[in-house]
C-alpha positions in Angstrom: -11.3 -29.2 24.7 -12.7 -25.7 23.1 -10.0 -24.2 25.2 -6.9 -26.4 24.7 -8.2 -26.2 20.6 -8.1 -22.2 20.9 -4.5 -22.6 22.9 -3.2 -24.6 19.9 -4.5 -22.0 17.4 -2.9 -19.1 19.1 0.4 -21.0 19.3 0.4 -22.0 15.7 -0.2 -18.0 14.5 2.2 -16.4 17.1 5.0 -19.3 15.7 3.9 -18.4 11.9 4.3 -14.7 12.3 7.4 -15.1 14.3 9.0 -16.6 12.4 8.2 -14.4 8.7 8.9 -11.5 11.0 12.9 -12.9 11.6 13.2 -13.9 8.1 12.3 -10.8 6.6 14.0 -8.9 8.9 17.6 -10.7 8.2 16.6 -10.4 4.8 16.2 -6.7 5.0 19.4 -6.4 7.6 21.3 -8.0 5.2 20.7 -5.4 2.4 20.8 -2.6 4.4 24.2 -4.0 6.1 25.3 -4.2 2.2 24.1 -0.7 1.6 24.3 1.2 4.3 27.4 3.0 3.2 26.1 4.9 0.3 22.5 6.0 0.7 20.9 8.5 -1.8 20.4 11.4 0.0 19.3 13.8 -3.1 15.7 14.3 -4.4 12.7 13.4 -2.1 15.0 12.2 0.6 16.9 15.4 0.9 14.0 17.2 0.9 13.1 14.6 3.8 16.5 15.1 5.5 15.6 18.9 5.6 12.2 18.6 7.1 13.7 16.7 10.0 16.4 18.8 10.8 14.1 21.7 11.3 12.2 20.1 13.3 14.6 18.7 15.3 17.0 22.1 15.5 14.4 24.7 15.0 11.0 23.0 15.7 9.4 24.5 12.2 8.3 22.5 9.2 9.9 23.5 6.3 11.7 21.7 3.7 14.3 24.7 3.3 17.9 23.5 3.9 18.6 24.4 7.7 20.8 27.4 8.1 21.3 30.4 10.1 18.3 32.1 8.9 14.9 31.2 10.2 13.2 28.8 8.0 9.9 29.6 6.4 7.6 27.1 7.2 5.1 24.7 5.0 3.1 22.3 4.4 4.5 20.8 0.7 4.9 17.4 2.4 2.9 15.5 5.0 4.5 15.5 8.1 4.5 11.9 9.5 7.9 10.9 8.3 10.1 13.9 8.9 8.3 13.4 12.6 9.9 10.2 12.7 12.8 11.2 11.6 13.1 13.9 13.7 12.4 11.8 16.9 15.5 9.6 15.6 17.7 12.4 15.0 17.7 13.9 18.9 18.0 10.7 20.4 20.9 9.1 18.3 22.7 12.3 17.5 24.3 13.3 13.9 26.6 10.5 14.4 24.5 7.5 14.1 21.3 9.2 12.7 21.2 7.3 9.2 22.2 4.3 10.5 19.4 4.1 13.8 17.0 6.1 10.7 17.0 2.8 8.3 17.3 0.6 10.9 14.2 1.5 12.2 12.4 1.4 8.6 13.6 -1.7 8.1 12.1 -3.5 11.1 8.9 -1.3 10.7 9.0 -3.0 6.9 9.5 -6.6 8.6 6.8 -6.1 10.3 4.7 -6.2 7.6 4.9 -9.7 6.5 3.6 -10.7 10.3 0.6 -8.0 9.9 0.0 -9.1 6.5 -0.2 -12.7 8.0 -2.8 -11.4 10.8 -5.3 -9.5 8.5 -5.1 -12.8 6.0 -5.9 -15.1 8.6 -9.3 -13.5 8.5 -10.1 -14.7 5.2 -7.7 -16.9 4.2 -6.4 -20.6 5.6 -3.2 -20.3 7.4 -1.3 -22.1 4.7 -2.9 -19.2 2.0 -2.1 -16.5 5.1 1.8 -17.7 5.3 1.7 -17.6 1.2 1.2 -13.8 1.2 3.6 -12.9 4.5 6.3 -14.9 2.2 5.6 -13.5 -0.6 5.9 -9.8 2.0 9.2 -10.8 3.3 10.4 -11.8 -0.3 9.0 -8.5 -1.9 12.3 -6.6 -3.5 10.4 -3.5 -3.7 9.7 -3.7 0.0 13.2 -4.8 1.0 14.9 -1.7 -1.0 12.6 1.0 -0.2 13.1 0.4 3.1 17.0 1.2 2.6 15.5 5.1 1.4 15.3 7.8 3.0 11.5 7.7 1.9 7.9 7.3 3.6 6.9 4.1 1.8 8.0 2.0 4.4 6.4 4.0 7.5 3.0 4.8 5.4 2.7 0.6 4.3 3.2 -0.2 8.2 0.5 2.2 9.2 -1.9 1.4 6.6 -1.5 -2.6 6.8 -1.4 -2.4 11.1 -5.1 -0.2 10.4 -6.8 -2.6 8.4 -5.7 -5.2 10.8 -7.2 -3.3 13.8 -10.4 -2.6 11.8 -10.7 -6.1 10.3 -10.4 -7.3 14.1 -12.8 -5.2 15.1 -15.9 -5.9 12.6 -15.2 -9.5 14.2 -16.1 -9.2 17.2 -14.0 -6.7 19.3 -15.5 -3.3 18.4 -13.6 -1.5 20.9 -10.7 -1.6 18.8 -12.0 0.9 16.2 -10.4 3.9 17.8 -6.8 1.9 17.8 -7.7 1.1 14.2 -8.7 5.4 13.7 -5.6 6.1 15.2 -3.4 4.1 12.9 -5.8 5.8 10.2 -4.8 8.7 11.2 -1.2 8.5 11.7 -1.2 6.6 7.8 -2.6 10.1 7.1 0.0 11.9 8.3 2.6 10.2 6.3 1.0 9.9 3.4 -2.3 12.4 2.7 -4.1 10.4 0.1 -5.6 8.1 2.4 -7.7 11.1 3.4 -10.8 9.6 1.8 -10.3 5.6 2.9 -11.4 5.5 6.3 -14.8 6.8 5.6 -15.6 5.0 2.6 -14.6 1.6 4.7 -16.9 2.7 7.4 -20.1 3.5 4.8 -19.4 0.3 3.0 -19.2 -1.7 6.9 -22.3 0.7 7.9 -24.0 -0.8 4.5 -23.5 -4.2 5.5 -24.8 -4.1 8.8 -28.3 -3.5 7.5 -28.8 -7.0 6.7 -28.2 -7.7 10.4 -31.5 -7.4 12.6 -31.5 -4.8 15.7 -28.9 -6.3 18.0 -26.1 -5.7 19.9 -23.5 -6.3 17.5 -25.2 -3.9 15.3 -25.8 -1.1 17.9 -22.2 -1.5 19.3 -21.2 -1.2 15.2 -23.0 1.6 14.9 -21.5 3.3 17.7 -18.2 2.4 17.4 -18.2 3.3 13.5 -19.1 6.9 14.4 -16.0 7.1 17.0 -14.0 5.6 14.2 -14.8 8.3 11.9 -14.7 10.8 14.9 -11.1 9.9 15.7 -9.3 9.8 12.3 -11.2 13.3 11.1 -9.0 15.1 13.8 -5.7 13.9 11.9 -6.7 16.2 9.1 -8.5 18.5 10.7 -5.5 19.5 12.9 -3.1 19.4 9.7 -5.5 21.6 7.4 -5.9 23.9 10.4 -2.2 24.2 11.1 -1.9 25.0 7.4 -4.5 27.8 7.1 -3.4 29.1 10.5 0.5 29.1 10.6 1.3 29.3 6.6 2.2 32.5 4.7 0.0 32.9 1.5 3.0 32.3 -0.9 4.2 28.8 1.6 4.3 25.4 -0.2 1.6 23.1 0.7 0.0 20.0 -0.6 -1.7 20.9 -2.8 0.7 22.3 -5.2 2.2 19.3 -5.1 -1.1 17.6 -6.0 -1.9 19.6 -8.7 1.9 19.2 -9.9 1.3 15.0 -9.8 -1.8 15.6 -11.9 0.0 17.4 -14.7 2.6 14.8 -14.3 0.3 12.0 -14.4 -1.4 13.6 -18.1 1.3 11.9 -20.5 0.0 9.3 -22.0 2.7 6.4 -21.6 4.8 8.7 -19.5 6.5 10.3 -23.2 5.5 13.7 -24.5 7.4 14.2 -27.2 10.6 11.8 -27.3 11.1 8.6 -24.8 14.7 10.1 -24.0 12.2 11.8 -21.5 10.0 9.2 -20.5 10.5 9.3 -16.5 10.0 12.8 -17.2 7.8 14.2 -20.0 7.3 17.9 -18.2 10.5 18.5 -18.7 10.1 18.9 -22.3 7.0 20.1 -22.1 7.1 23.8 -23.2 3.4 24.9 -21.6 4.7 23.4 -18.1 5.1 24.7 -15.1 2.0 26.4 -16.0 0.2 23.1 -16.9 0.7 21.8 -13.3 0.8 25.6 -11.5 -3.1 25.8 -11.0 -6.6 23.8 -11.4 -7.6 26.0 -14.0 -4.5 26.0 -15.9 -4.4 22.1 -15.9 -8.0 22.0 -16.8 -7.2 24.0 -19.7 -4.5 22.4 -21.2 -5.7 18.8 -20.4 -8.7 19.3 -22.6 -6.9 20.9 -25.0 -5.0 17.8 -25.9 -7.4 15.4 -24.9 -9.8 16.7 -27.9 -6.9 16.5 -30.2 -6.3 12.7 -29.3 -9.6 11.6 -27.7 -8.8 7.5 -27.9 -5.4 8.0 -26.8 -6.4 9.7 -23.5 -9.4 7.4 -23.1 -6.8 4.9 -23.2 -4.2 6.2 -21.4 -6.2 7.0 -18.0 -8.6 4.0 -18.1 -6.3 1.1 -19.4 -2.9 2.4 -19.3 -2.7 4.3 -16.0 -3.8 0.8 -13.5 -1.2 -1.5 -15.7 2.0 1.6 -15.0 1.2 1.3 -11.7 0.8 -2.1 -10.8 4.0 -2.8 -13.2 7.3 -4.5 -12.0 10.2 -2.7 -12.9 10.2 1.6 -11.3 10.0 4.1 -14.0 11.4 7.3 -12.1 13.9 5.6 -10.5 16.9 3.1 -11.0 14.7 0.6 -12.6 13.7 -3.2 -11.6 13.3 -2.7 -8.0 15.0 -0.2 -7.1 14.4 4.0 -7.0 17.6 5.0 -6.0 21.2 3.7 -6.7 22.5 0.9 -4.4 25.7 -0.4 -3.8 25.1 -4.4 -4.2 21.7 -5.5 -5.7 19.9 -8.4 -4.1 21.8 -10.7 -6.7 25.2 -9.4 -5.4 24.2 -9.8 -2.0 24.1 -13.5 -1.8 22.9 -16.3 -4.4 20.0 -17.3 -2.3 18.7 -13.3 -2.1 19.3 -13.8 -6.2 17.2 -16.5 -6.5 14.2 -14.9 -4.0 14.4 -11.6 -6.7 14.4 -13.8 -9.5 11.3 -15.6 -8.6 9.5 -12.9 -7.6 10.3 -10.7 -10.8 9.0 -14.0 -13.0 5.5 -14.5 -10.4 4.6 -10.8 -10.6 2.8 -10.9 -13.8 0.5 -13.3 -12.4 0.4 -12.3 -9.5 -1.3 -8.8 -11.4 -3.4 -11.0 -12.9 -5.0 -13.1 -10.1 -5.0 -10.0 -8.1 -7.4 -8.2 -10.9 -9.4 -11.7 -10.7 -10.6 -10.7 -7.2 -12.4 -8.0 -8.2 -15.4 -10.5 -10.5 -14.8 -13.4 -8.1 -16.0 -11.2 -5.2 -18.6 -9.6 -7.2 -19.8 -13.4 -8.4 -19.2 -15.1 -5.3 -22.6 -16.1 -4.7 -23.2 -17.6 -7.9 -20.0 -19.3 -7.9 -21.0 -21.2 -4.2 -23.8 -22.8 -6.3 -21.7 -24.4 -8.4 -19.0 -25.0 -5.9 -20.0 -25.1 -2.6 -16.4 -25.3 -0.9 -15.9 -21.9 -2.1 -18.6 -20.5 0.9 -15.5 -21.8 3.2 -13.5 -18.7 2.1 -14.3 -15.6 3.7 -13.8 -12.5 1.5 -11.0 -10.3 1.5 -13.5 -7.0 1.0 -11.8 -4.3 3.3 -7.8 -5.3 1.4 -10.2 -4.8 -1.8 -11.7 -1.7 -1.4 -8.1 -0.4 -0.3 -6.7 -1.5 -4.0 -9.5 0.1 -5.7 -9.2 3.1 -3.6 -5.2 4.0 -4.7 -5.8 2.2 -8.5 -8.6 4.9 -8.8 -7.0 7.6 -7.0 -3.9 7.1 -9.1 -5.8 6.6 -12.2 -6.6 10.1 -11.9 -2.7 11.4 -10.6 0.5 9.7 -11.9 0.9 6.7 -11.4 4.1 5.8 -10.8 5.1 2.2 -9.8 6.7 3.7 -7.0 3.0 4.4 -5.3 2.6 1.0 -5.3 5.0 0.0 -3.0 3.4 0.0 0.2 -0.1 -1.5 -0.9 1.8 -4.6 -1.6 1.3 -6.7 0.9 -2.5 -6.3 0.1 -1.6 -6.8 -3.6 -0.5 -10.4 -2.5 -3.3 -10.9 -0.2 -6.1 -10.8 -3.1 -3.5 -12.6 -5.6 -3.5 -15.6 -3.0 -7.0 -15.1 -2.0 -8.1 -15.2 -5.7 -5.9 -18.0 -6.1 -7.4 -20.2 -3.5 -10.8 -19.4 -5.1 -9.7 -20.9 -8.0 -8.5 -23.8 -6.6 -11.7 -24.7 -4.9 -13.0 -24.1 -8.3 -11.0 -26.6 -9.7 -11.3 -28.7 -7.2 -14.9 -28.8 -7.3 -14.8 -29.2 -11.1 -12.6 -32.5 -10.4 -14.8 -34.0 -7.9 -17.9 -33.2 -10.1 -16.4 -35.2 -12.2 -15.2 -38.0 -10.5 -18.7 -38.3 -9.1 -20.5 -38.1 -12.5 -17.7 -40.9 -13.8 -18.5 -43.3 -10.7 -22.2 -42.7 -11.2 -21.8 -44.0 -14.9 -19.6 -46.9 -14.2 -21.6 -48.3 -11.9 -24.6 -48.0 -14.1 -28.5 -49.7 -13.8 -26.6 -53.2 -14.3 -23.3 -53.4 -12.1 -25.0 -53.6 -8.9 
């Protein structure tokens, strides 16, 4: 019986994640079949395009435009993506690069709603689980990012496919922390600012385990935490050492581009002068590139005009900055969903794909509000199983959390473009739905109360 019960339960979450894998991935073949023929190739993609055709012709890094001359190389951008890329460029050829390129993406980005399925399941019921994959698939951001020449797609499918591996393991199997360091690792490579998650996951897991008394669970935790953190610090080491090694003093790296984000980030509302600028305030600025050329220099400047306007910075980094991020509609980009131009919006693709946009446009500012509500409901949970005890049914969704906090906060301090959010979506609408099923306990619970306390009175010291 266990085992024919356990057979049933695989079935049902291999048919569930089948199928949201084939309907976001005709969803996402369909756009990119509508927009194939005119992909933005200017801006961060070029500079993309470039990195892979070094690698692939001249095996440097460099974000130079290939030529005759020998490319300097550097370290401006992380080097996951153009890796990708490059590996897709010498096996399709020129010819059919783009084309096998976003193809790729887009069945990376389908996977998502599957994975995002997987890691719910471990805190959610399977009907809340399906909930967030849909509302993965359905994502517009996710769907047209994927049709970009851009890293949001690949850094989302390693960061998502990590948590998974490391929620698994904390379950039971803790031999898949090094799988779950590797994907760790390789989310590092794409996208650097995820240098810092992986250890403060493990301290918070290592924290836990003290309520646990000395046994195997805990020793094998123990032990496989320290591989974990093992394994993903060679990703940066490597990278960091490459850098330092390889890199002429005067070569781009990282961290000009950091300290660039954090001048860019310092606006408040994104305007410095006049909105006519507002996706990009430096550009009137008359103290940058200095402002975002050094640490010192940005220091300098910040405080400058943060004593002039203390409130409004106040403001700005600890109200404003979460809400620009979290937002619907991209700032530095085409707008609504979309960062670069498209030939045929969702809308234009098909009425059903309109109606999917639509919907999702008009649920997103709730969806920012339950997903803020996980936060205090986590943080109150114990109290709140006193009250309603259907609510200890619901695991919580603590790993997805800490990963929200982590970019919010990290962002908070950098600019935060709506455009960062992107891949941390399908966690977005994992605590939305897992705050939402709190709720509904809650209310639940409230109605039962209620119905008892109503029966109780009826019935009374006289009706029997």
């Amino acid at each position: 019986m266990t085992n024919s019960s356990h057979f049933r339960k695989v079935v049902v979450h291999v048919t569930a994640m089948g199928l949201l894998f084939i309907m976001a991935l005709t969803i996402r073949l369909a756009f990119l079949q509508a927009n194939h023929s005119n992909v933005f190739m200017q801006r961060d993609a070029g500079e993309y395009l470039n990195y892979a055709r070094n690698l692939a012709y001249f095996n440097v890094f460099s974000k130079a435009p290939p030529g005759i001359a020998a490319a300097a190389p550097d370290a401006f951008r992380s080097p996951g993506y153009p890796l990708l890329l490059s590996l897709v460029l010498r096996i399709s050829g020129e010819q059919r690069f783009l084309e096998n390129a976003l193809t790729v993406q887009q069945v990376a980005g389908a996977l998502l709603t599957p994975l995002t399925y997987a890691l719910g399941v471990f805190f959610l019921h399977p009907a809340a689980a399906v909930t967030a994959g849909l509302l993965t698939a359905f994502s517009p951001h996710l769907i047209s990012v994927g049709g970009c020449m851009l890293s949001e797609t690949l850094f989302a499918f390693c960061l998502l496919a990590g948590l998974c591996a490391f929620q698994w393991a904390i379950r039971g199997t803790v031999r898949v922390l090094p799988v779950s360091a590797l994907l760790f690792g390789c989310a590092y490579l794409v996208n650097e600012t995820v240098l810092f998650l992986p250890f403060i996951i493990a301290a918070a897991i290592r924290w836990r385990l003290n309520r646990y008394e000395d046994s195997d669970y805990r020793r094998a935790m123990k032990r496989g935490l320290r591989i974990f953190v093992l394994v993903f610090a060679i990703f940066p080491c490597v990278w960091m050492f490459r850098s330092h090694v390889l890199l002429p003093p005067v070569a781009a790296r990282g961290t000009d581009r950091a300290i660039a984000t954090l001048s860019h980030g310092a606006y408040p509302g994104f305007i410095y002068k006049t909105r006519f600028f507002m996706p990009f305030p430096y550009r009137e600025d008359p103290q940058q590139p200095a402002f975002g050329s050094s640490m010192e220099n940005f220091t300098r400047i910040l405080w400058q005009r943060a004593k002039a306007e203390p409130w409004r910075y106040v403001s700005w980094y600890f109200f404003e900055k979460p809400l620009y991020l979290w937002r619907w509609s991209i700032i530095q980009g085409k707008g609504d969903a979309y960062i670069y131009p498209v030939n045929r919006r969702l809308e234009e693709i098909s009425p059903l794909l309109g109606v999917m946009a639509t919907t999702m446009r008009l649920l997103h500012p709730w969806l920012m509000v339950t997903a803020a509500l996980a936060l205090p409901l986590l943080l109150f949970k114990r109290r709140t199983e006193t009250y309603f005890p259907q609510v200890r049914q619901t695991l919580s969704p603590q790993l997805v959390l800490i990963t929200l906090l982590y970019f919010t906060l990290l962002y908070m301090v950098f600019a935060p473009w709506p455009r960062y959010s992107i891949p941390l979506r399908p966690q977005f609408y994992l605590c939305a739905t897992w705050s939402l099923a709190i709720l509904m306990s809650m209310i639940q619970g409230l109605f039962s109360k209620h119905r008892a306390e109503s029966s109780i009175s009826e019935s009374g010291p006289f009706n029997g």
